[in-house]
N, C-alpha and C positions, 0 to 999 in steps of 0.2 A: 856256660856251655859254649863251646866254639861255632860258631854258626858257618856254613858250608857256602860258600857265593851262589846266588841264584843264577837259574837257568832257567832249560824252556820246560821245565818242570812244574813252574812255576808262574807261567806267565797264567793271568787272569783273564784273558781270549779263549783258552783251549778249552776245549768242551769233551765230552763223552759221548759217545756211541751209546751209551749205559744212560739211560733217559733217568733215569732215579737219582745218577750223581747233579746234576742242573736243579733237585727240588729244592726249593726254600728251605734254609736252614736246612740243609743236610750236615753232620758234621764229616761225609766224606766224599765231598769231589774230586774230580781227577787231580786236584793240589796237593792231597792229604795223603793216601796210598799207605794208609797204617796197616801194620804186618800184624798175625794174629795164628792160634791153632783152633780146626774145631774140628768135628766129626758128625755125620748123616747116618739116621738109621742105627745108633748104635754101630757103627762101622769104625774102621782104625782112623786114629786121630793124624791131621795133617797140617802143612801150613799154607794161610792163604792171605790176601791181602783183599780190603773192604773196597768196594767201591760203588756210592749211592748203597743199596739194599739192596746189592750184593757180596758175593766173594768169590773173587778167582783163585782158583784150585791148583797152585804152583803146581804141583805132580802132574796133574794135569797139562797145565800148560807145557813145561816141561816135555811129557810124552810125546806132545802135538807138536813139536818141533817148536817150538813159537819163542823161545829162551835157548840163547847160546853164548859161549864164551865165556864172560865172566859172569854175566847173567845170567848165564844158565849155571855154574859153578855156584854162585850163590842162592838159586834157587833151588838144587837141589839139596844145599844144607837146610834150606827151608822148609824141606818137603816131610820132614818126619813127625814124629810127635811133641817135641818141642824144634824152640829156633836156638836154642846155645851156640850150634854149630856154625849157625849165619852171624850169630853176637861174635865168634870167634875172630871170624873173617875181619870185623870190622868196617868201617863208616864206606869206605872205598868200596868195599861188594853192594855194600846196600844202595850206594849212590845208582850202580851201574843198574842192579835191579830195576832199583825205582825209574830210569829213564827209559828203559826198555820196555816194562810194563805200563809207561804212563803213552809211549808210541803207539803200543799194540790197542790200548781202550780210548786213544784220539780218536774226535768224527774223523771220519775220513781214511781212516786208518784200512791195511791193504789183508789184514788179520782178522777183521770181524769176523768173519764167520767161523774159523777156526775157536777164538778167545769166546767166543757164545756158547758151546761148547762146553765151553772149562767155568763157566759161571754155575754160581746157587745160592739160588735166595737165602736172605740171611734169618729170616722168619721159619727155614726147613732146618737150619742145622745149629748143633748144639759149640757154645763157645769154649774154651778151655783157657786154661792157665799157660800163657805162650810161652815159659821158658821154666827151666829148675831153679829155681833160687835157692842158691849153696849159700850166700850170706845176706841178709838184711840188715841195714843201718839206717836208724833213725835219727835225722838232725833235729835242732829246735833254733828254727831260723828264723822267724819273725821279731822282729822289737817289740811288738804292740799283744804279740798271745803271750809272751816272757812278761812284761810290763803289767798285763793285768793278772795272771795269774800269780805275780810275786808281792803286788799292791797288799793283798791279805796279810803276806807278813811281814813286808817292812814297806809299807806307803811310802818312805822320805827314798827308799834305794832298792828300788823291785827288782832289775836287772842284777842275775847273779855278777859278783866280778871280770867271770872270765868272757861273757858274750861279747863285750864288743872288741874282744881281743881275737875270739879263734869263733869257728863256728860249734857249740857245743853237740853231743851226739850220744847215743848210748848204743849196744849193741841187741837187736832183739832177735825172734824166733825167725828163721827163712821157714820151718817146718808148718808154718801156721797159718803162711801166706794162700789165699784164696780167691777164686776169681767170682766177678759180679754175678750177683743172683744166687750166691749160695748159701744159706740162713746162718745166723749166727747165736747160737742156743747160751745164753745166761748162765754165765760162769760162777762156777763156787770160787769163793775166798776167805782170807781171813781179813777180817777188821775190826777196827773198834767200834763196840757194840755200844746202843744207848747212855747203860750204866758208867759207862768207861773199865770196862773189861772186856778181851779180845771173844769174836764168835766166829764161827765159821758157817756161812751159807750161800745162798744167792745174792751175788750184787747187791746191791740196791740203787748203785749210781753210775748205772750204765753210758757210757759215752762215746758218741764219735768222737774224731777227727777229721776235719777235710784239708787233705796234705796233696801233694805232687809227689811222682815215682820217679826215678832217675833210674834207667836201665843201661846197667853197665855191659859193654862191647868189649874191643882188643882193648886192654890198660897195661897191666905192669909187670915184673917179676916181683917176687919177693926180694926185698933189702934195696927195691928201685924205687926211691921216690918221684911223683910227677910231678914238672915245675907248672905250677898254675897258667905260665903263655899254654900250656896244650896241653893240661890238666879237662877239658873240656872234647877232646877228641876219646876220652875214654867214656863217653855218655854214646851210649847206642840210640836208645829215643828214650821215650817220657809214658806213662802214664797216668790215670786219677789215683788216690791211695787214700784209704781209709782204718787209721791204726784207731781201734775201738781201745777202749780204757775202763778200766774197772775202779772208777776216782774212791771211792771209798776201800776199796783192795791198796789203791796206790797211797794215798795219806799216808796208811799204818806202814808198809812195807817198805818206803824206800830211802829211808833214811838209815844206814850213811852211802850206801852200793846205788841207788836207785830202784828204779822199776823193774817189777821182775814178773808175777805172775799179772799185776795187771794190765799188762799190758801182749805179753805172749799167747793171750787166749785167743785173737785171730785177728788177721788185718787185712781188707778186700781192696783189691785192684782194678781195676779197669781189664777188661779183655784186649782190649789191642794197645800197640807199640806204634806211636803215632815217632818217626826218625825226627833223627838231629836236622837232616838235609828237608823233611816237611815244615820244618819248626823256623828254618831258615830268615822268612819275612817278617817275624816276627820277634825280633830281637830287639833288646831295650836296654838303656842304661841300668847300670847296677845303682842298687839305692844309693840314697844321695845321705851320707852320714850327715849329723847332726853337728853343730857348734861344739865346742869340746869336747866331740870324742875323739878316743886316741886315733892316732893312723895305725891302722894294721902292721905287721913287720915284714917284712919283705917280702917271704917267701909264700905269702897272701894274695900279694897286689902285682898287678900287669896291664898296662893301659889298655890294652884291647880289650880286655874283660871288664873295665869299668866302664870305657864304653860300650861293649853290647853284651856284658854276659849276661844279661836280663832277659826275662822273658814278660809280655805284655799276653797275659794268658787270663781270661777275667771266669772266675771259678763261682758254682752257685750250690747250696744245699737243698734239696727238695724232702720236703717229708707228710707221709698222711700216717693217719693214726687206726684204730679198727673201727671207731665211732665214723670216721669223717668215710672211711670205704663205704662203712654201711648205708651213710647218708646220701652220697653222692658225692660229696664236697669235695671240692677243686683242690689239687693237694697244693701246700703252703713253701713259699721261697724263705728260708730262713736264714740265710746265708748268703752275702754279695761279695766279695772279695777280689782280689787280683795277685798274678802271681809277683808282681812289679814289686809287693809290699815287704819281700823276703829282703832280709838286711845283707845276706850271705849269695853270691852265685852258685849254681849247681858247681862249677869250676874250683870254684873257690874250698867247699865242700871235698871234692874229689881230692885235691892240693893235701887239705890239710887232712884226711883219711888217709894217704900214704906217705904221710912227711916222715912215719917214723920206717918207712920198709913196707910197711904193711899191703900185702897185693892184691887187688880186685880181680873178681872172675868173670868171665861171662857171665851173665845171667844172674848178679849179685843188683841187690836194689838199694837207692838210699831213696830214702823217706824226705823229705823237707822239713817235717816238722808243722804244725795248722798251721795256714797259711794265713793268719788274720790282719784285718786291715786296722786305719784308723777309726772309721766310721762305727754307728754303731750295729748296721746290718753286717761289718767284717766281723765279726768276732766269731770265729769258725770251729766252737765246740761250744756244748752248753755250761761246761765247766767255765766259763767266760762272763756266760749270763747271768746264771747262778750267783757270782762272787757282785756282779754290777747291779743285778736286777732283781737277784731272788728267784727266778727262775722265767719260762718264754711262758706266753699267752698267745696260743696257735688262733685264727682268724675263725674260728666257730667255741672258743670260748676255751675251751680245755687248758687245763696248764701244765707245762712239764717242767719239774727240774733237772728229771733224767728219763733216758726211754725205758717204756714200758714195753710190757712182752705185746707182741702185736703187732708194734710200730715199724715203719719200715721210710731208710731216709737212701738218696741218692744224689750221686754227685754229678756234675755234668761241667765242662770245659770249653772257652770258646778261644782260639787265637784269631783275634783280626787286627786288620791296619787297612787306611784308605791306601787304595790303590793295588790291593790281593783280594784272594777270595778268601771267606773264612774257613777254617776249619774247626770240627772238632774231634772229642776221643773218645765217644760211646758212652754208657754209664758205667757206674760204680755202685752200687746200688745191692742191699741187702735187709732181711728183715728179721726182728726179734726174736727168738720162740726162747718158751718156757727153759727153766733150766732142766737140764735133768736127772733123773733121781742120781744121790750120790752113794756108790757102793760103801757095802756097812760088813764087807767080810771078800 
């Protein structure tokens, strides 16, 4: 991703008028200023931007005079029921927002009493899906989820061929994409069944993913390829992503096309758009390939983006079960990761997605693909454990090899570096329920 030069946006002095953005571990100080839709009361849905345990109510702000010029141009794309129209604009309106709005919620600021006004707790109103996703793409960018998941069939050469050539990818459902906190009901499929003949029912090897979102802004026409130096200006911001997996649906079906139903049954996002220009301080080298691998081919590689098309984003899995609710028990970190560990940049991704024509929209998302590390707390699906472990042993005894109905896991995001403040991107977070009955006419 192309990272924006820091400003006073960003300086780690500035404070809030918003006493909640200064709490400990908040993941939204006035640094962060992730964009977002939600609605009160069952009332029309709007767009509005986090800050501490709140949200300012662009429309609002807006009306109040307190947003003008390009700022206010951009905020009024922001003001409806999704943000497409501000993804449209591009990185440049969102900058101008983000500075405007991070003056008006400075101490000291000449606006307070106006922008108090345009606040609501974020505990009063309901989150939504912040943009339309016309197309979803999911990468499979990690060396180390590739690596263990190919061990099973070929130990001596897990890595398919082409990984460390292109960043591979497949195309999934935008129709199915869902935001956090909305249940995800146990999908029918076909697999093979004990005997070794095919059955058709519920799962039974339900699984996350813990992935990154990449939310596409202004990018391309049709039959325009982006050259990877500013392949990374078509990333709007980022979210958490959670592409669930039906592994015993996937086995059977995806041979030779790939993934198809197990995978389009649903995949949950994060509620807010934490920007390119929030993400800024925390850019990192692109992974550092290995001893004989090949070099990539050209139209890959760009020194700027191996120097920071990275992201230093350290990612964690939370899950309790229905036994550990009922107990009380502390729900369990199952998942440590970083985004640092992805062998491909978001950049890199975007490049080789329209190397052949092919054009991004607003509000189109790529996936990363799990995000797993070397260790063994990275390994960021159970499909992972399973193949290494046989399956987890949660910290009150229970075992899983796949989630049960019940279970309910979430993701959570940290970007820091010495010398910034941290940020993060909300949860991700969803829970199991029963499948349900399958029509029989």
């Amino acid at each position: 991703m192309t990272h924006d030069r820091l400003d006073e946006t960003h300086d780690p002095a500035r404070r809030s008028w918003v006493a909640s953005a200064q709490a400990p571990g908040t993941d939204f100080p006035i640094q962060n200023l992730p964009l977002g839709v939600f609605s009160r009361g069952g009332g029309e849905r709007r767009g509005g931007i986090a800050i501490g345990d709140q949200v300012l109510d662009l429309a609002a702000a807006l009306a109040a005079g307190l947003l003008e010029g390009e700022a206010g141009e951009a905020a009024e794309a922001a003001s409806g029921p999704v943000l497409n129209p501000l993804l449209a604009l591009g990185r440049g309106a969102s900058r101008a927002l983000r500075r405007r709005v991070s003056a008006i919620l400075a101490e000291g600021s000449a606006d307070q009493a106006k922008a108090s006004a345009c606040l609501m707790p974020m505990d009063q109103v309901a989150l939504h899906l912040p943009m339309a996703v016309g197309n979803f793409t999911d990468f499979m960018a990690s060396r180390f989820h590739t690596a263990r998941m190919g061990a099973k069939r070929d130990p001596g050469n897990p890595l398919p061929p082409a990984f460390l050539h292109l960043p591979i990818a497949y195309h999934s459902r935008a129709t199915t994409v869902r935001v956090s906190g909305e249940a995800v009901a146990r999908p029918h499929g076909q697999a093979m069944g004990p005997d070794g003949t095919p059955c058709f029912g519920p799962t039974q090897s339900l699984d996350f993913e813990l992935e990154f979102g990449a939310v596409i802004g202004a990018a391309n026409r049709f039959g325009e390829p982006i050259p990877v130096a500013r392949a990374g200006q078509a990333v709007f911001g980022t979210c958490l992503l959670n592409d669930w997996s039906a592994r015993d649906v996937q086995r059977f079906e995806m041979m030779p096309l790939g993934p198809f139903l197990s995978k389009s049954l649903s995949t949950t996002v994060s509620p807010w758009i934490v920007t390119a220009e929030a993400l800024a301080p925390f850019a990192a080298p692109a992974f550092a390939r290995l001893p004989g691998d090949p070099e990539p081919l050209p139209y890959l590689m760009a020194a700027a983006d191996q120097a920071s098309g990275g992201l230093d984003v350290a990612l964690e899995c939370w899950m309790t079960t229905p036994r550990m609710r009922a107990e009380g028990t502390a729900p369990a970190r199952i998942v440590a990761t970083n985004l640092k560990h992805l062998h491909w940049t978001l950049a890199q991704m975007v490049a080789h997605h329209t190397s052949n024509g092919c054009d991004l929209r607003p509000g189109d998302v790529l996936g990363t693909g799990t995000v797993s590390g070397p260790e063994h707390e990275g390994r960021a699906c159970l499909a992972e454990v399973v193949v290494e472990d046989g399956g987890l042993t949660l910290p009150n005894g229970e075992r899983r090899s796949f989630l049960e109905d019940g279970d309910e896991v979430w993701f959570t995001g940290r970007a820091s570096r010495d010398g910034f403040v941290p940020i993060g991107f909300g949860e991700c977070r969803a829970r199991i329920k029963p499948a349900r009955p399958f029509p029989t006419a």
